[in-house]
ZADO-1210 file (C-alpha; in nm, 4 decimals, padded with zeros to 6 digits):
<atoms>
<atom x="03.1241" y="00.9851" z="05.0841" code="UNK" pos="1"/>
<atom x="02.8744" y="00.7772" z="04.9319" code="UNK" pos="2"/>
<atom x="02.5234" y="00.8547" z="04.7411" code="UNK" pos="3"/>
<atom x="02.2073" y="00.8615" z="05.0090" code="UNK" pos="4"/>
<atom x="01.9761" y="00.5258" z="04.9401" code="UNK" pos="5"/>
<atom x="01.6794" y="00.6006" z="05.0701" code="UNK" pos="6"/>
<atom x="01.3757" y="00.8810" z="04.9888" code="UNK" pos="7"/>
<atom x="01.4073" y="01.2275" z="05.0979" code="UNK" pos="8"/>
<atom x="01.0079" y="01.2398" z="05.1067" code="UNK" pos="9"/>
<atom x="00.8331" y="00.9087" z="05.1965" code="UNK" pos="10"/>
<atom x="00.5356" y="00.9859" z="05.0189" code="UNK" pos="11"/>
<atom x="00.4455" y="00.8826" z="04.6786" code="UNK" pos="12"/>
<atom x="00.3952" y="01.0743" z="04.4268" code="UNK" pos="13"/>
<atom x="00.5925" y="01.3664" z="04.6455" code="UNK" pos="14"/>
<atom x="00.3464" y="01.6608" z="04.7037" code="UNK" pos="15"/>
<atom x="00.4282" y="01.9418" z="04.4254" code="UNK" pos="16"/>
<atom x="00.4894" y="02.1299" z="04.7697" code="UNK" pos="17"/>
<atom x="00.7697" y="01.9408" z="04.8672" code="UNK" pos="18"/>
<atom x="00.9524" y="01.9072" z="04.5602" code="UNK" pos="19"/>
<atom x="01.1825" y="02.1929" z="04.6468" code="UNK" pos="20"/>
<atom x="01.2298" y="02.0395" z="04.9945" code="UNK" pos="21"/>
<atom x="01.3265" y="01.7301" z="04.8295" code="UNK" pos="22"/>
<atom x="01.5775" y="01.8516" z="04.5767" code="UNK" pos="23"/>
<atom x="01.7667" y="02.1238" z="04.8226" code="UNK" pos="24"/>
<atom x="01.6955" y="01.9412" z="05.1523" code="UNK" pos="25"/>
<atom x="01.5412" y="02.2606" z="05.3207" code="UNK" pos="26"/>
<atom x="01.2921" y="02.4698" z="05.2727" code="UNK" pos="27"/>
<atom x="01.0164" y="02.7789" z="05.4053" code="UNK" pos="28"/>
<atom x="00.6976" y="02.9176" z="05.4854" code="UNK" pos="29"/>
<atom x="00.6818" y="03.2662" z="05.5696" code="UNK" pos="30"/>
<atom x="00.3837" y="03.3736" z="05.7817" code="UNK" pos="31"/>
<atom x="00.2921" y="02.9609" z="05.9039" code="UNK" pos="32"/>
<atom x="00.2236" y="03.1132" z="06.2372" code="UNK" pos="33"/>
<atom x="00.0195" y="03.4179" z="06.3896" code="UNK" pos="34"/>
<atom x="00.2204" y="03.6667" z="06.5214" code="UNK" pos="35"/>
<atom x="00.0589" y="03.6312" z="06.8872" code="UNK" pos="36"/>
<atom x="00.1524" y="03.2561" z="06.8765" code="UNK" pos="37"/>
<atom x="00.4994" y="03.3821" z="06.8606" code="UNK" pos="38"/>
<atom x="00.5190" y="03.6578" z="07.0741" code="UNK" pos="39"/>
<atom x="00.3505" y="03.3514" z="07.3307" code="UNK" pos="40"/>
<atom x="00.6635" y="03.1006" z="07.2431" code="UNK" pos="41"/>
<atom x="00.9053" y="03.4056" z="07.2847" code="UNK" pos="42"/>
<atom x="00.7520" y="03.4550" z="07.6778" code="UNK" pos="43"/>
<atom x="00.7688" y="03.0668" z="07.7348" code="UNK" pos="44"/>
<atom x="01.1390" y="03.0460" z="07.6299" code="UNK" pos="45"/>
<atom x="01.2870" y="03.3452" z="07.8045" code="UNK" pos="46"/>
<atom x="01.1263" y="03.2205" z="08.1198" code="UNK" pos="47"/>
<atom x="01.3213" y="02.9117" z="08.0799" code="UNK" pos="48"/>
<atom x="01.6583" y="03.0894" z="07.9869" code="UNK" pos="49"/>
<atom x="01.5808" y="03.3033" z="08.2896" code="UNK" pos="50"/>
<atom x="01.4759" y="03.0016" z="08.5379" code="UNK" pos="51"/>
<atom x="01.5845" y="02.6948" z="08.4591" code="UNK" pos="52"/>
<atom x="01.9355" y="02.5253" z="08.5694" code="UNK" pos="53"/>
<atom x="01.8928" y="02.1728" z="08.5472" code="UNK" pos="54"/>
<atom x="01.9885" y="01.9150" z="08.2588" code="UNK" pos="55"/>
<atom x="02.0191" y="02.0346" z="07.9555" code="UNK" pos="56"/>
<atom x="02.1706" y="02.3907" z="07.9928" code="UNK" pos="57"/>
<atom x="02.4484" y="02.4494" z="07.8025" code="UNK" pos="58"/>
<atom x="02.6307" y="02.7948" z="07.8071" code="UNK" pos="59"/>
<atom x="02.8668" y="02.9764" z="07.5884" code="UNK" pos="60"/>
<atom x="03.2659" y="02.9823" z="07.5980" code="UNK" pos="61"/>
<atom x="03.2644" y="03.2170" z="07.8761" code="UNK" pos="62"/>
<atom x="03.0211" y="03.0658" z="08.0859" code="UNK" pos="63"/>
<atom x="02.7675" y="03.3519" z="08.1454" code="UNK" pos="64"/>
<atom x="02.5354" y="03.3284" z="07.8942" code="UNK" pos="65"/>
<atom x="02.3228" y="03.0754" z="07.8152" code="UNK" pos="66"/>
<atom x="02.3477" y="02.8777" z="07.4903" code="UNK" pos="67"/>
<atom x="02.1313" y="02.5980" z="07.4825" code="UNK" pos="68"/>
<atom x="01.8645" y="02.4187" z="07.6581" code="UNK" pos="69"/>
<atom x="01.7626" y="02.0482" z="07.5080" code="UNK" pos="70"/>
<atom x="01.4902" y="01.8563" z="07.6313" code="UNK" pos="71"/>
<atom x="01.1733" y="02.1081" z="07.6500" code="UNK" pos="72"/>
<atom x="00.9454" y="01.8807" z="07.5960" code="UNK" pos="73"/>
<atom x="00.9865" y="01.7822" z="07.9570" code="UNK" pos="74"/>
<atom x="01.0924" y="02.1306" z="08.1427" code="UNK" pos="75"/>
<atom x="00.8046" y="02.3311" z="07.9129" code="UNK" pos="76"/>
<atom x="00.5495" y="02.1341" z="07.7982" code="UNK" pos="77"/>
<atom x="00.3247" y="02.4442" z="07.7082" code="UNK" pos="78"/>
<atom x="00.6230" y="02.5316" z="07.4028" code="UNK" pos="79"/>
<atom x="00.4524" y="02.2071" z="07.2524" code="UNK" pos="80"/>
<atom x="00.1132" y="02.3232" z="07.2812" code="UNK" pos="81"/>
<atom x="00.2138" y="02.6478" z="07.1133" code="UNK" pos="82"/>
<atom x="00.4313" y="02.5276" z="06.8310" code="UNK" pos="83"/>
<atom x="00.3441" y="02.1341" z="06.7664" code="UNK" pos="84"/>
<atom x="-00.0025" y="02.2357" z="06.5569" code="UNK" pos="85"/>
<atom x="-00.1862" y="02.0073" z="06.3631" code="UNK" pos="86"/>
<atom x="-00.0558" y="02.1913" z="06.0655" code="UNK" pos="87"/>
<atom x="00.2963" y="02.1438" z="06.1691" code="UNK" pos="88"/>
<atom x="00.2070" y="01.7563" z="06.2208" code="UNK" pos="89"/>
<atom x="00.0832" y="01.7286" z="05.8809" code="UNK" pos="90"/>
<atom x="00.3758" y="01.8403" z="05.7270" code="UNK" pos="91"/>
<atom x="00.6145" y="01.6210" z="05.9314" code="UNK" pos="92"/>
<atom x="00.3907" y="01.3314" z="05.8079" code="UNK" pos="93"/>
<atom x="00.3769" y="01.4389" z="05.4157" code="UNK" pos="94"/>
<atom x="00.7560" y="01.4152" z="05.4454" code="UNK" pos="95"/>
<atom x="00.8027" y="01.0994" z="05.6595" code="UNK" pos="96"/>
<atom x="00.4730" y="00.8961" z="05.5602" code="UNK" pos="97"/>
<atom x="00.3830" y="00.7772" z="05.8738" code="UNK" pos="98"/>
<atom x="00.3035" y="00.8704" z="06.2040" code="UNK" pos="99"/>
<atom x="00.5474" y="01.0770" z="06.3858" code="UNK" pos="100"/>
<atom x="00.6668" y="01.1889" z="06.7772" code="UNK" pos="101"/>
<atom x="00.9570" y="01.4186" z="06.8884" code="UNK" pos="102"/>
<atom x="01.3043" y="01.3155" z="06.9088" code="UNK" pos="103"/>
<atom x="01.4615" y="01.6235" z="07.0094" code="UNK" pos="104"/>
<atom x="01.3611" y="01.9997" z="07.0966" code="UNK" pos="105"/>
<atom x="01.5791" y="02.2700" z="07.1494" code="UNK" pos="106"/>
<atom x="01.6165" y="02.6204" z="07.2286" code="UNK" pos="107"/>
<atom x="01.9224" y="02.8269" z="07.1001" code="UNK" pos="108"/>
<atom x="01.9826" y="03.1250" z="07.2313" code="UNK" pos="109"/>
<atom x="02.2307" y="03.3461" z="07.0398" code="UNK" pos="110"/>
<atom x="02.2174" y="03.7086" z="07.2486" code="UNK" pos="111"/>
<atom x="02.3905" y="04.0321" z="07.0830" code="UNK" pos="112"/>
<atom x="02.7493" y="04.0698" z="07.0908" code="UNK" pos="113"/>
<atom x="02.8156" y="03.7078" z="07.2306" code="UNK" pos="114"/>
<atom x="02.6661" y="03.4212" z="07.0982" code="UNK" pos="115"/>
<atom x="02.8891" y="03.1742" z="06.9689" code="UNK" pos="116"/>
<atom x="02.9050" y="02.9763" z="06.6432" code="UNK" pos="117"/>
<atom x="02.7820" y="02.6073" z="06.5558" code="UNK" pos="118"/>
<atom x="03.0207" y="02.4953" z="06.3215" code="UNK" pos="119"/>
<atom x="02.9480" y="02.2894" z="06.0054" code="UNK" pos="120"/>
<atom x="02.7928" y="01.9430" z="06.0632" code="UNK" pos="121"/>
<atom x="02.5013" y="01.7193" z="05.9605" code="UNK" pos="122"/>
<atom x="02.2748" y="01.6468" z="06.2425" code="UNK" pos="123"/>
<atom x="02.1814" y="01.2737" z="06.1429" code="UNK" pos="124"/>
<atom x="02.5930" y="01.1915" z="06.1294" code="UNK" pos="125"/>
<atom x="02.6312" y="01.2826" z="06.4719" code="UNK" pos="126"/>
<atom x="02.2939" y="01.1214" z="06.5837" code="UNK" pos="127"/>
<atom x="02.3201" y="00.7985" z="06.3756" code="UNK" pos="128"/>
<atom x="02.6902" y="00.7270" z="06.6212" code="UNK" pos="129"/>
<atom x="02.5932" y="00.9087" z="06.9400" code="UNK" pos="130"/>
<atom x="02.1612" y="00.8326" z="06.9528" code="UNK" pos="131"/>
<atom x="02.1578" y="00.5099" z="06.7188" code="UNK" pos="132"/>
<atom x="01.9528" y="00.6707" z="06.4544" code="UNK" pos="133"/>
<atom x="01.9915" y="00.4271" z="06.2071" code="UNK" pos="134"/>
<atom x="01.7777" y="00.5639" z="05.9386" code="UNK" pos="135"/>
<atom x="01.7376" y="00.9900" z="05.8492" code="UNK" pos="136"/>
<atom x="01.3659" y="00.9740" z="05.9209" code="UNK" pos="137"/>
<atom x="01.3546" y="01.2561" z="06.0542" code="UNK" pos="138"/>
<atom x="01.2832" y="01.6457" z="05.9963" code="UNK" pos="139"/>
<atom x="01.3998" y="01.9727" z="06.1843" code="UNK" pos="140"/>
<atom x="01.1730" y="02.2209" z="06.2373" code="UNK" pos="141"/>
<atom x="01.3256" y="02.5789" z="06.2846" code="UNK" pos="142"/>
<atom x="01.0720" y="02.8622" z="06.4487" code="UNK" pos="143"/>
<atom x="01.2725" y="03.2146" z="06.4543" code="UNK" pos="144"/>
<atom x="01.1189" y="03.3926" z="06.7665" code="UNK" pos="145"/>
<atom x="01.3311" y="03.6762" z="06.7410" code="UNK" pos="146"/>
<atom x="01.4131" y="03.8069" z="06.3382" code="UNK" pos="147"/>
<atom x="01.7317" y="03.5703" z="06.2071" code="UNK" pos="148"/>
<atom x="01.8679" y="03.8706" z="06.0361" code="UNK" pos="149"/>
<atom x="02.2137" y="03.8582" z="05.8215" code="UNK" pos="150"/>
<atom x="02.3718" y="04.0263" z="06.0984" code="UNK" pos="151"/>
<atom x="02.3156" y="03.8170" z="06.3691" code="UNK" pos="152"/>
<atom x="02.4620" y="03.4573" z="06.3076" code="UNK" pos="153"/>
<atom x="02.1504" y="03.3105" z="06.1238" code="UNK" pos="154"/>
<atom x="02.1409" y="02.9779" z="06.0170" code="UNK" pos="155"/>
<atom x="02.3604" y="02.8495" z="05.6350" code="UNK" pos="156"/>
<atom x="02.2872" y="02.5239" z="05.4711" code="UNK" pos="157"/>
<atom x="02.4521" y="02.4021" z="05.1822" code="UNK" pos="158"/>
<atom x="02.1648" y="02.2753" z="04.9469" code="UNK" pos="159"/>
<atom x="02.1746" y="01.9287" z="04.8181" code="UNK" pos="160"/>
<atom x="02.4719" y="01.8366" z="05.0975" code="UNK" pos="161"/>
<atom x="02.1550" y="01.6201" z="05.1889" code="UNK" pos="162"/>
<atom x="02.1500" y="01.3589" z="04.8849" code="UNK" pos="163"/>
<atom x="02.4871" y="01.2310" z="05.0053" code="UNK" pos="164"/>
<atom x="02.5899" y="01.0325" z="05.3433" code="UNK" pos="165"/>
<atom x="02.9171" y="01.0047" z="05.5198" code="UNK" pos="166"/>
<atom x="03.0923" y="00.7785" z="05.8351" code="UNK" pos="167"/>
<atom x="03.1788" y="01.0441" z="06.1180" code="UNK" pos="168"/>
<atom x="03.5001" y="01.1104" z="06.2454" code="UNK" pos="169"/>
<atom x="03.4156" y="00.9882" z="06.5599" code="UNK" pos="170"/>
<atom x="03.7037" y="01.0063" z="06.8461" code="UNK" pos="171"/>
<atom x="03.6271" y="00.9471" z="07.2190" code="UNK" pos="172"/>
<atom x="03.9512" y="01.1140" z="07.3039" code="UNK" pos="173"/>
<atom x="03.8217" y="01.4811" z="07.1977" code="UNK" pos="174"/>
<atom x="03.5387" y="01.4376" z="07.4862" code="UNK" pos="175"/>
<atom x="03.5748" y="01.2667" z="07.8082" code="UNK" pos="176"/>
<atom x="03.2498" y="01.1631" z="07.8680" code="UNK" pos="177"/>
<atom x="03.1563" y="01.2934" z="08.1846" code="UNK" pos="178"/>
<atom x="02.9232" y="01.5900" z="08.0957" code="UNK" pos="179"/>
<atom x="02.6337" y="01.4481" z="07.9120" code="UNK" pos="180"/>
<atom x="02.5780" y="01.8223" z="07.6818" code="UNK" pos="181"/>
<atom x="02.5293" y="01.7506" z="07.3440" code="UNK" pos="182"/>
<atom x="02.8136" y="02.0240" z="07.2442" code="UNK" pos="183"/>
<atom x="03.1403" y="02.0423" z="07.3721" code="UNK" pos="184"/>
<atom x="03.3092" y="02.4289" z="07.4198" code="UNK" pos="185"/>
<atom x="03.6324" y="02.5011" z="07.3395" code="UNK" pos="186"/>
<atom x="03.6889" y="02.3558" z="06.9711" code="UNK" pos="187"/>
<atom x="03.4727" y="02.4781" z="06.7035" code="UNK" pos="188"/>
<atom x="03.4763" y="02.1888" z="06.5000" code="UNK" pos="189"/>
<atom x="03.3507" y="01.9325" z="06.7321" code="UNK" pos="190"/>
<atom x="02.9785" y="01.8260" z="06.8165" code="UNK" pos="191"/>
<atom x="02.9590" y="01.5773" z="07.0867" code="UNK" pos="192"/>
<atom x="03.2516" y="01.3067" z="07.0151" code="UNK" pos="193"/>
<atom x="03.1918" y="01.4043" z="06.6358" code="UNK" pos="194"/>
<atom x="03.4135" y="01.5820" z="06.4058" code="UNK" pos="195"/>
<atom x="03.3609" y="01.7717" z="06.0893" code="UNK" pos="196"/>
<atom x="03.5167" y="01.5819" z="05.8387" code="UNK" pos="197"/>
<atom x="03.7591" y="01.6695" z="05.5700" code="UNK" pos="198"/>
<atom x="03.5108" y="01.5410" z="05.3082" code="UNK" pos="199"/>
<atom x="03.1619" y="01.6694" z="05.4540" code="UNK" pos="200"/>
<atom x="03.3849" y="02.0304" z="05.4200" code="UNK" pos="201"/>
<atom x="03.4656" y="01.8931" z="05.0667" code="UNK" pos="202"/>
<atom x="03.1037" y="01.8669" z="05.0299" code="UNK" pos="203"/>
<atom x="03.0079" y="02.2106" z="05.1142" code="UNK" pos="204"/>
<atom x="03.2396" y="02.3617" z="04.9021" code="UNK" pos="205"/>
<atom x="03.1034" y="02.1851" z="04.6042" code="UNK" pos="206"/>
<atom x="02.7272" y="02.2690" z="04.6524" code="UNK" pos="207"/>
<atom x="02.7795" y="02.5909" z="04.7680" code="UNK" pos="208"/>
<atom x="02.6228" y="02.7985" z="05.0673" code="UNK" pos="209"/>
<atom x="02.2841" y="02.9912" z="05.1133" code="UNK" pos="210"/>
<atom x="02.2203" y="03.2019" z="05.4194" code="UNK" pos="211"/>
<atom x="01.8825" y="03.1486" z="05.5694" code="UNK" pos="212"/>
<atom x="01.7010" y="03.4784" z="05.6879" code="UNK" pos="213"/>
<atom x="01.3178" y="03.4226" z="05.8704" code="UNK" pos="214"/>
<atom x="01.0726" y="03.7056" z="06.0811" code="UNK" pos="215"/>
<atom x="00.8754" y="03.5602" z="06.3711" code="UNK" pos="216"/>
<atom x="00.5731" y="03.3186" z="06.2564" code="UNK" pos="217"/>
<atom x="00.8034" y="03.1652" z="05.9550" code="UNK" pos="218"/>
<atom x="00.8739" y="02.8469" z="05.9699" code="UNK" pos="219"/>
<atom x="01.1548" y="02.6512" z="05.8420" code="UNK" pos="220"/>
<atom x="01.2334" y="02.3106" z="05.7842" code="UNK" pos="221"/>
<atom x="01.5337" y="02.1236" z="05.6807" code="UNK" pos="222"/>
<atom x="01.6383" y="01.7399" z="05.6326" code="UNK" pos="223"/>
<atom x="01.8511" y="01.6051" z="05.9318" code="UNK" pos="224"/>
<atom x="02.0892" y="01.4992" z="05.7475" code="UNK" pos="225"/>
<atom x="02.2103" y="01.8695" z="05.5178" code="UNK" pos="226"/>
<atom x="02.4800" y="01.9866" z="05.6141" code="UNK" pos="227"/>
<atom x="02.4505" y="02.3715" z="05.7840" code="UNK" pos="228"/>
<atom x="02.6107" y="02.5980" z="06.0598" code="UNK" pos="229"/>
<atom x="02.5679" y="02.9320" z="06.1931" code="UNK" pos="230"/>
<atom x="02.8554" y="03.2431" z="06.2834" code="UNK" pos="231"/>
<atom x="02.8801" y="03.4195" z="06.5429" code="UNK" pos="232"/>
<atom x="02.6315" y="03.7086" z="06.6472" code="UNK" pos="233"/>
<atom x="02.8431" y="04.0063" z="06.6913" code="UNK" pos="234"/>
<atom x="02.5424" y="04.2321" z="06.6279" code="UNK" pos="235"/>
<atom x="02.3006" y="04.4244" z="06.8904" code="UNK" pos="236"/>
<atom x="02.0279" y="04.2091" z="06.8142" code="UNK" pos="237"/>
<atom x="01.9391" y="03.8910" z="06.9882" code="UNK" pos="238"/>
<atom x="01.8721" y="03.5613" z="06.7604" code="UNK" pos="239"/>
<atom x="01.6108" y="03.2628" z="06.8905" code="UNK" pos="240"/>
<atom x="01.5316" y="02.9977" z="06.7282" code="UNK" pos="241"/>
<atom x="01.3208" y="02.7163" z="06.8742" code="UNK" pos="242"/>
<atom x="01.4601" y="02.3804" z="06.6821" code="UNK" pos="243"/>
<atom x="01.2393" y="02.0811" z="06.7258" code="UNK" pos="244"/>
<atom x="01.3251" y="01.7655" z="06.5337" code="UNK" pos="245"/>
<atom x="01.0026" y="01.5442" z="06.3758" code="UNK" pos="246"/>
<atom x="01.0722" y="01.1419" z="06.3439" code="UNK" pos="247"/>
<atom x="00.8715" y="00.8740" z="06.1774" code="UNK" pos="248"/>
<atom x="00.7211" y="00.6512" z="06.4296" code="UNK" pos="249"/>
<atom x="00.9284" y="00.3548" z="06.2475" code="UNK" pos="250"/>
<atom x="01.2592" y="00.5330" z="06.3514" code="UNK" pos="251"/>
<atom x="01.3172" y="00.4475" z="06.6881" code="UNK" pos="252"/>
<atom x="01.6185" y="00.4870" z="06.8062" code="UNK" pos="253"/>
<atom x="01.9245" y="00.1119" z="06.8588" code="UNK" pos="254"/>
<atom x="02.2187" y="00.0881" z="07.0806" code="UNK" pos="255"/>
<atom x="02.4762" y="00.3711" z="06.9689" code="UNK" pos="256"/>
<atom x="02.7323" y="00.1549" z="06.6530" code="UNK" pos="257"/>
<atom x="03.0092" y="00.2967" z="06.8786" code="UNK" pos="258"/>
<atom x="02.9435" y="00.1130" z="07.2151" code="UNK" pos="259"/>
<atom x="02.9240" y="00.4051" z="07.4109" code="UNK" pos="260"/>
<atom x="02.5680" y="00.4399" z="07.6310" code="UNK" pos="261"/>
<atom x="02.3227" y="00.6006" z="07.4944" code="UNK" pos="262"/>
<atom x="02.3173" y="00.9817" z="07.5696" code="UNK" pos="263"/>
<atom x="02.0077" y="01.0794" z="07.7631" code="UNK" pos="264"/>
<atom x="01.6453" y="01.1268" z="07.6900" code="UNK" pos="265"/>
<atom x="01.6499" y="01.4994" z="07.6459" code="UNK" pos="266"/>
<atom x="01.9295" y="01.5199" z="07.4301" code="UNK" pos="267"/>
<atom x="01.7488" y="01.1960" z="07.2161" code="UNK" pos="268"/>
<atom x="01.4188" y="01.1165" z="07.3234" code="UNK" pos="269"/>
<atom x="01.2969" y="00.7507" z="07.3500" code="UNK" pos="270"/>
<atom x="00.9768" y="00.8276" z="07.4354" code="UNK" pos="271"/>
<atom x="00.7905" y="00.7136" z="07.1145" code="UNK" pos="272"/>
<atom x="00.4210" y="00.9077" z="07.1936" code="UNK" pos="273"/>
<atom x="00.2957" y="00.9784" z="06.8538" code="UNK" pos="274"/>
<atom x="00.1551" y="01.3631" z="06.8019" code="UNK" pos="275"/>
</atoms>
């Protein structure tokens, strides 16, 4: 595990704003949307859970719910429209100091009684081996569009887990390659070919763990590279959370370190159209 060596915030002096971002590696906004935005994002995204099967779909353990869906950007443009304001773009580019497009955008869907966990991971480890992101340029952007509640598997990050960097475990026998999802069901631990490691756990357990609670129209927004998970949702009450993850411009993304191909656009855009 080595010390990160490169800014958390990119620009200089760091807004007063972002000074808690920058020292924790996540932070909030309660009320950054209108309710009616929302409620407009919540109608776009069920009627892509309810009619859309093509790439990207990924469902939970027992295959009749679904988990995930990568790539909207290019199945429902109109979730851009909604979510990508010009507010939301000038806080992506206080934090990354330049210009910025989308490198991912997600949809989890975590429905009552049955969604499934995300183990602990840091989203830059798996995308520096599996994407080629060479450099943690990049912000998520988490919009709860139903309430992320205690009870129903909201998201935990593990504040400052952020400041520090380490190599994946990365094993091409845990995944044989032929699906192209960016999660593989069935062990808990693994994200892709990526394992948790022993010392990103290590990590954790030093800097301790903070449960992240949000209403509809908050927004919150964490480094790519903290470390964070999410439980199960054994609760009656359904948990969505749009995730869209905010690069610089400058970041574009190599040829995976590993030698593997690249994993496609919708899991890790290459389209570099600035917002």
């Amino acid at each position: 595990m080595r010390t990160r060596d490169y800014p958390v915030i990119w620009t200089s002096p760091v807004p007063d704003g972002l000074k808690k971002f920058e020292e924790n590696g996540f932070d909030a906004e309660p009320g950054f949307y209108p309710i009616q935005r929302i409620e407009q994002a919540r109608d776009e995204a069920y009627a892509l859970h309810d009619g859309y099967t093509g790439d990207g779909v990924t469902y939970e353990k027992n295959g009749s719910k679904v988990r995930l869906i990568c790539g909207v950007q290019y199945v429902q443009p109109r979730l851009v429209d909604i979510l990508v304001t010009p507010k939301l773009i000038s806080l992506a580019e206080s934090i990354l100091g330049s210009d910025v497009y989308i490198h991912q955008f997600r949809l989890h869907y975590k429905p009552a009684f049955t969604g499934g966990e995300f183990f602990w991971h840091s989203d830059y480890a798996v995308w520096r081996w599996g994407d080629g992101m060479m450099r943690d340029t990049c912000v998520h952007f988490a919009f709860p569009l139903e309430e992320m509640r205690q009870e129903n598997g909201p998201l935990m990050v593990s504040p400052g887990t952020h400041k520090f960097l380490d190599d994946i475990d990365w094993d091409s026998t845990i995944y044989d390659g032929t699906g192209t999802g960016p999660y593989r069901e069935g062990d808990n631990n693994v994200i892709g070919r990526c394992r948790c490691t022993d010392a990103q756990l290590e990590l954790v357990a030093r800097n301790g763990v903070q449960t992240v609670t949000g209403k509809p129209g908050d927004l919150i927004y964490f480094d790519t590279n903290l470390m964070h998970t999410s439980g199960p949702n054994l609760s009656p009450w359904g948990r969505l959370i749009a995730f869209i993850a905010i690069s610089s411009i400058h970041n574009k993304l190599q040829d995976p370190p590993t030698g593997y191909p690249a994993r496609p656009n919708w899991v890790a855009s290459r389209d570099y159209n600035r917002l």
